[in-house]
Z-matrix of the N, CA and C atoms (Angstrom, degrees):
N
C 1 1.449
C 2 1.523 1 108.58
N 3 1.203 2 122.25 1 154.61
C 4 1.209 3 147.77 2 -163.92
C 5 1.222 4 124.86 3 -115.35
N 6 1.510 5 114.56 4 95.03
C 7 1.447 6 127.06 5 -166.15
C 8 1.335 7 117.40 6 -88.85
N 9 1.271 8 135.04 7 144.55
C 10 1.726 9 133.55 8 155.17
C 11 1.623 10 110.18 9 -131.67
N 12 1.321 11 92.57 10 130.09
C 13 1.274 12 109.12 11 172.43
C 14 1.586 13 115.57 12 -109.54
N 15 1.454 14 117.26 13 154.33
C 16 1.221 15 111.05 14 174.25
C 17 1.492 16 98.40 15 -161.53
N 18 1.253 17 106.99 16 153.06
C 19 2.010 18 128.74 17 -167.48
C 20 1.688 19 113.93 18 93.05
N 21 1.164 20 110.75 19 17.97
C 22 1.656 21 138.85 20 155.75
C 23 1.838 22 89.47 21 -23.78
N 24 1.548 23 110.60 22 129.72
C 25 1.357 24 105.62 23 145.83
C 26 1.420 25 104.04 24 -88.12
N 27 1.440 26 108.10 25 143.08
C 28 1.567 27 141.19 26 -175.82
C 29 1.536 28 97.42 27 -45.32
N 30 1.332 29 121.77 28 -38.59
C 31 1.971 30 114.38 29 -170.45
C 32 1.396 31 105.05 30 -99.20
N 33 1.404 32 129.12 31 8.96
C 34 1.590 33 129.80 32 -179.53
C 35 1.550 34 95.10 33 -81.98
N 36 1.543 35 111.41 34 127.48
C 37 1.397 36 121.30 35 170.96
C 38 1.675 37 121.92 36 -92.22
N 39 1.594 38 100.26 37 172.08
C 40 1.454 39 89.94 38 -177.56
C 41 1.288 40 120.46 39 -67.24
N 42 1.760 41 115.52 40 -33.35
C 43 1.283 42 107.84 41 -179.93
C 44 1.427 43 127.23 42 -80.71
N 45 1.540 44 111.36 43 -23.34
C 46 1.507 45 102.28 44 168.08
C 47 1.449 46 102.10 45 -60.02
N 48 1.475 47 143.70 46 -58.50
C 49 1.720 48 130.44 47 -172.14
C 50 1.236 49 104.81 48 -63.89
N 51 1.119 50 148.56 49 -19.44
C 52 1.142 51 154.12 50 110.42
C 53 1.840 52 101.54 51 14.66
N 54 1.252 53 120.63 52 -105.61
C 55 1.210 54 131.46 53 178.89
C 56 1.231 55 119.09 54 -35.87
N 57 1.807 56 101.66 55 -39.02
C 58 1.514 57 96.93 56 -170.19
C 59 1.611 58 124.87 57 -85.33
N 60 1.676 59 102.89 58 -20.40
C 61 1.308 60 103.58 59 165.70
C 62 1.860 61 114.04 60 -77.01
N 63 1.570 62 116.90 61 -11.33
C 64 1.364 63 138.94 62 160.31
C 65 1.322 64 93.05 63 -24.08
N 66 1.775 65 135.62 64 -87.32
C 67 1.085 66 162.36 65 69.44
C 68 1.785 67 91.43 66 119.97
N 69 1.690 68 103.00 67 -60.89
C 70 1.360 69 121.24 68 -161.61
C 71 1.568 70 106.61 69 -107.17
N 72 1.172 71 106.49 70 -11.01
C 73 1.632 72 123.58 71 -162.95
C 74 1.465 73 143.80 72 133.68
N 75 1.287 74 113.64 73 178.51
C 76 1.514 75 104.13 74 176.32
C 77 1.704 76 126.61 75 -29.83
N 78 1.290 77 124.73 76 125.35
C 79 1.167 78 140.13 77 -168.99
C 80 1.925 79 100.17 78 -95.99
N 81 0.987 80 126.95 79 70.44
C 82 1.877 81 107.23 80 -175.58
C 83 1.728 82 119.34 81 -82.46
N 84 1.238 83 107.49 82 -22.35
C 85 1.560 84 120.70 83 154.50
C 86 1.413 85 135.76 84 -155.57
N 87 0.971 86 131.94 85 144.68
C 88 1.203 87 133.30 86 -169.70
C 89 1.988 88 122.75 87 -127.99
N 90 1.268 89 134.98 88 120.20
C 91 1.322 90 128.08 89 163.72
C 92 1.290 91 133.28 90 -155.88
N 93 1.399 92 96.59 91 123.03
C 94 1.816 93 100.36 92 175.12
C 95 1.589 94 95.36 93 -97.06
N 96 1.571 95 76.30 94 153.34
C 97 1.724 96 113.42 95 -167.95
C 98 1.686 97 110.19 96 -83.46
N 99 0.957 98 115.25 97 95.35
C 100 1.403 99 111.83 98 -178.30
C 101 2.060 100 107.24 99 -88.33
N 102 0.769 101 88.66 100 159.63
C 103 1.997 102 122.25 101 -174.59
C 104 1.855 103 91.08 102 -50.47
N 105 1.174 104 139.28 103 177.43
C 106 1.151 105 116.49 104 166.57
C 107 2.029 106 89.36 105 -120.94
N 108 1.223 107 112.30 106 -43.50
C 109 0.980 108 115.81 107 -164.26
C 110 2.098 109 108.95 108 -76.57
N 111 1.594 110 109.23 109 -53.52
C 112 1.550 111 95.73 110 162.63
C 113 1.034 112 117.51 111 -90.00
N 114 1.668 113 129.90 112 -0.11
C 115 1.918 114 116.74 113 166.91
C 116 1.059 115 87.89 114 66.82
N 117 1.397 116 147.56 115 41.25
C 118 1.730 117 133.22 116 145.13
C 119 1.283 118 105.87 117 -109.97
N 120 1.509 119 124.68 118 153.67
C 121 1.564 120 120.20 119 -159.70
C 122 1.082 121 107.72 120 -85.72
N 123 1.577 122 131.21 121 154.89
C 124 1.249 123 142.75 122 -123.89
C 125 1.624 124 81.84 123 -116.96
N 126 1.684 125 139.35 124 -32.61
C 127 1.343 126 144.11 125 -167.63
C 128 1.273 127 97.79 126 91.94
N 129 0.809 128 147.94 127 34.42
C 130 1.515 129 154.68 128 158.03
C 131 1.377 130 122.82 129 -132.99
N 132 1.499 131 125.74 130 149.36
C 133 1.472 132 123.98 131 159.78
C 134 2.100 133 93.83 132 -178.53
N 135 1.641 134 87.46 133 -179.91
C 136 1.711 135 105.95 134 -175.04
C 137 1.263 136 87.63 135 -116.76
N 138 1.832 137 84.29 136 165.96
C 139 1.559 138 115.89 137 167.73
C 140 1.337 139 115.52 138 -127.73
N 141 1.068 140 141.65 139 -160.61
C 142 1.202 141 138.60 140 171.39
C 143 1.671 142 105.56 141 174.44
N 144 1.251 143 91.74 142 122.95
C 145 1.401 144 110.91 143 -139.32
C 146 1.963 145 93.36 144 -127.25
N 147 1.250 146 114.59 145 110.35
C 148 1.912 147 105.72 146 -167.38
C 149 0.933 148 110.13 147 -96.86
N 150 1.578 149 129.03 148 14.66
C 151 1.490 150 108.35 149 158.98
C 152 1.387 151 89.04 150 -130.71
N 153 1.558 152 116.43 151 149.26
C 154 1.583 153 130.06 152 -150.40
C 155 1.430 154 98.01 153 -91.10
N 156 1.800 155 128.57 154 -32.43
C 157 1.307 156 110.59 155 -157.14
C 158 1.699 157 88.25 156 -105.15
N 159 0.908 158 132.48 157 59.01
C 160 1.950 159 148.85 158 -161.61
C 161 1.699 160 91.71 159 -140.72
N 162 1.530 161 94.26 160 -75.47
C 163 1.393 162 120.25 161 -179.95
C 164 1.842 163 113.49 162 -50.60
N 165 1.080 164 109.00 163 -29.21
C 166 1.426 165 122.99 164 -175.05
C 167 1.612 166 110.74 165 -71.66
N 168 1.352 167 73.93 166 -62.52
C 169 1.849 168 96.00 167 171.15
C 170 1.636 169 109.18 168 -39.83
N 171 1.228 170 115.34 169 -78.80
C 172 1.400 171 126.61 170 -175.50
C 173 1.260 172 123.78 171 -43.86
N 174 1.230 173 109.48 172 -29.36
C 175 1.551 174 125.79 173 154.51
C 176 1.026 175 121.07 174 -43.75
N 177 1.483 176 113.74 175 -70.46
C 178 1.165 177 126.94 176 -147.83
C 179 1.843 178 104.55 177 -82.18
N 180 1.823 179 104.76 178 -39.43
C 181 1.887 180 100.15 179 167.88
C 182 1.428 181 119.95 180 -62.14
N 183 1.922 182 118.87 181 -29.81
C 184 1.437 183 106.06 182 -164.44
C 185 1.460 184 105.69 183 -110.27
N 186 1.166 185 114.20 184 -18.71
C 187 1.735 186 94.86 185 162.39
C 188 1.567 187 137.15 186 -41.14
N 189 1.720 188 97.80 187 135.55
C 190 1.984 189 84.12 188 169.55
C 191 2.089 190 98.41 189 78.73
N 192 1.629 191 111.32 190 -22.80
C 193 1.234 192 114.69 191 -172.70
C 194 1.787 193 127.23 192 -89.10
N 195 0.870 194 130.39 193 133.85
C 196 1.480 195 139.28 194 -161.05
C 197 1.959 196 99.53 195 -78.80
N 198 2.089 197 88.55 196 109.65
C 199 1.539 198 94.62 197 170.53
C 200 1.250 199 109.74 198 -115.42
N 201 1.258 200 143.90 199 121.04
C 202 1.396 201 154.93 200 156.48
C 203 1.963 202 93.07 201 78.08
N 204 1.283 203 110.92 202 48.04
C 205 1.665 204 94.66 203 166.93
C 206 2.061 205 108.69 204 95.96
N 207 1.452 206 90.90 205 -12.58
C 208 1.592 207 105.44 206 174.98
C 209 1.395 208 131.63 207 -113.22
N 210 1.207 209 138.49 208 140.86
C 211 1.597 210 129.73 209 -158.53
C 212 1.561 211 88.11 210 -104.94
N 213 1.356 212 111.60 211 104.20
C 214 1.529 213 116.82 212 -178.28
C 215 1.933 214 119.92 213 -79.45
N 216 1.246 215 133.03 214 143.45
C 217 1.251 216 114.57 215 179.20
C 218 1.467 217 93.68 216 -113.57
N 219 1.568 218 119.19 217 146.49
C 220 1.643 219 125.58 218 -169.79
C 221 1.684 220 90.51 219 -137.35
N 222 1.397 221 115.59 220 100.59
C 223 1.361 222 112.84 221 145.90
C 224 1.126 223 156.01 222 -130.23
N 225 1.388 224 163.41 223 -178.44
C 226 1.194 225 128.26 224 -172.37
C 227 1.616 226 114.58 225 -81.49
N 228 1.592 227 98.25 226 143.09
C 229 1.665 228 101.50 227 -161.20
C 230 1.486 229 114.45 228 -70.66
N 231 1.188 230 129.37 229 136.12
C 232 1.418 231 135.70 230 169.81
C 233 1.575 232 136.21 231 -75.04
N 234 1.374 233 137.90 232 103.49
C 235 1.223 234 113.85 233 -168.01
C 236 1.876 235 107.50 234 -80.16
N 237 1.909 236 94.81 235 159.26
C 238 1.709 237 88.22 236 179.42
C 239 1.364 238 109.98 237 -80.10
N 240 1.376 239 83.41 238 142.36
C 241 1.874 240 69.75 239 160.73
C 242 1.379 241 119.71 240 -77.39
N 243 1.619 242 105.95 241 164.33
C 244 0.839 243 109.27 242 -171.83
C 245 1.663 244 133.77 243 -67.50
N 246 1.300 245 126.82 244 166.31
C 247 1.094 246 124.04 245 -150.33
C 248 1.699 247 131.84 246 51.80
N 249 0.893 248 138.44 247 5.75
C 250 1.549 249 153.18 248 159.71
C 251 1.718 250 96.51 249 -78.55
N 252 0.753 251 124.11 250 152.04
C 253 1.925 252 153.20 251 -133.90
C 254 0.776 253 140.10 252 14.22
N 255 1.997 254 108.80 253 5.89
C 256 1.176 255 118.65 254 -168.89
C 257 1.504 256 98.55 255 -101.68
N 258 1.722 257 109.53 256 -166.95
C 259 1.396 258 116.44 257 176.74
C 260 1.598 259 110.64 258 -66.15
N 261 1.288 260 130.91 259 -177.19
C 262 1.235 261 159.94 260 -167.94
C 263 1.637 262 88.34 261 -93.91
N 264 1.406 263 103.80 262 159.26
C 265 1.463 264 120.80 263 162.28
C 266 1.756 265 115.34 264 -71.53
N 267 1.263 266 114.07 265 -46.20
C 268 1.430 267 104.20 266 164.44
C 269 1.309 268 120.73 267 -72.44
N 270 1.609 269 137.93 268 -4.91
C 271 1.450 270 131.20 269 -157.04
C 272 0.881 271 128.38 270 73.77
N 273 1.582 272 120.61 271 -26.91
C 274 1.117 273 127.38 272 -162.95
C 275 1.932 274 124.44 273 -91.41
N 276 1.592 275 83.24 274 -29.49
C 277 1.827 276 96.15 275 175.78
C 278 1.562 277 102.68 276 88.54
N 279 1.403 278 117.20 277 18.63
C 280 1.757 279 111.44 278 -164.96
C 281 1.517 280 101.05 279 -144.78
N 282 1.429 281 125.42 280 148.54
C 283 1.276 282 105.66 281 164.78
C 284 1.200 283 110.77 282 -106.21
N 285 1.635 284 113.24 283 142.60
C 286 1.586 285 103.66 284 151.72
C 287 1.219 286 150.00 285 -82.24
N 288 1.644 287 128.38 286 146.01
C 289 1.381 288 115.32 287 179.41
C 290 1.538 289 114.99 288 -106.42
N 291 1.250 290 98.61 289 125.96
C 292 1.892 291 99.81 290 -173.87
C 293 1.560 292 96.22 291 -110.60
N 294 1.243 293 124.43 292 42.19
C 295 1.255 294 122.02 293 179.14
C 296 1.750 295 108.68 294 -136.75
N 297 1.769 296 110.38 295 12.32
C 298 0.999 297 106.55 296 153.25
C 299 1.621 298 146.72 297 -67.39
N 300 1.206 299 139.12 298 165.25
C 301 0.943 300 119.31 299 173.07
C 302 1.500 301 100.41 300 -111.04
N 303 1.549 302 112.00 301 165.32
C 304 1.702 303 118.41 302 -147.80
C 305 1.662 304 99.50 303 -121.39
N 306 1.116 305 126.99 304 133.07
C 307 1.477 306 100.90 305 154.41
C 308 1.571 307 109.32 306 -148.46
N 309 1.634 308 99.07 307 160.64
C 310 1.652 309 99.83 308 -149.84
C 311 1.458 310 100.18 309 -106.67
């Protein structure tokens, strides 16, 4: 199962949450989202957690719950649907109207 967290203090690393989702069980991946341009963490990242009632668990103690001075929210992660972040069907991001009329 597929965790997201968000309200991360900015200096919490992967491997200390690492340990702490340890805590409830198997850890199989882990990532906070860092900035791309200053590389400081964004307060967000996933877990992924392979057995579901582990993952459930961890949910359910650290949500809403105070990590390092921050009220963290832990829920189960959502996939997008599809087509959301990518480009447009035209590329362009615009629609066209070919049902104007023109004049020269």
């Amino acid at each position: 199962m597929k965790i997201f967290i968000t309200g991360l203090p900015t200096n919490v690393g992967e491997e200390e949450l690492t340990a702490v989702f340890g805590d409830f069980g198997q850890v199989k991946s882990l990532k906070i989202i860092f900035d791309r341009e200053t590389g400081e963490s964004r307060g967000f990242g996933f877990v992924e957690m392979p057995v579901e009632e582990e993952a459930k668990e961890a949910i359910k103690r650290m949500n809403g719950g105070d990590y390092n001075g921050n009220r963290i929210k832990v829920v189960e992660a959502q996939d997008k649907p599809k087509g959301e972040g990518g480009q447009s069907n035209n590329g362009g991001g615009f629609k066209r109207n070919n049902n104007r009329e023109r004049s020269y």
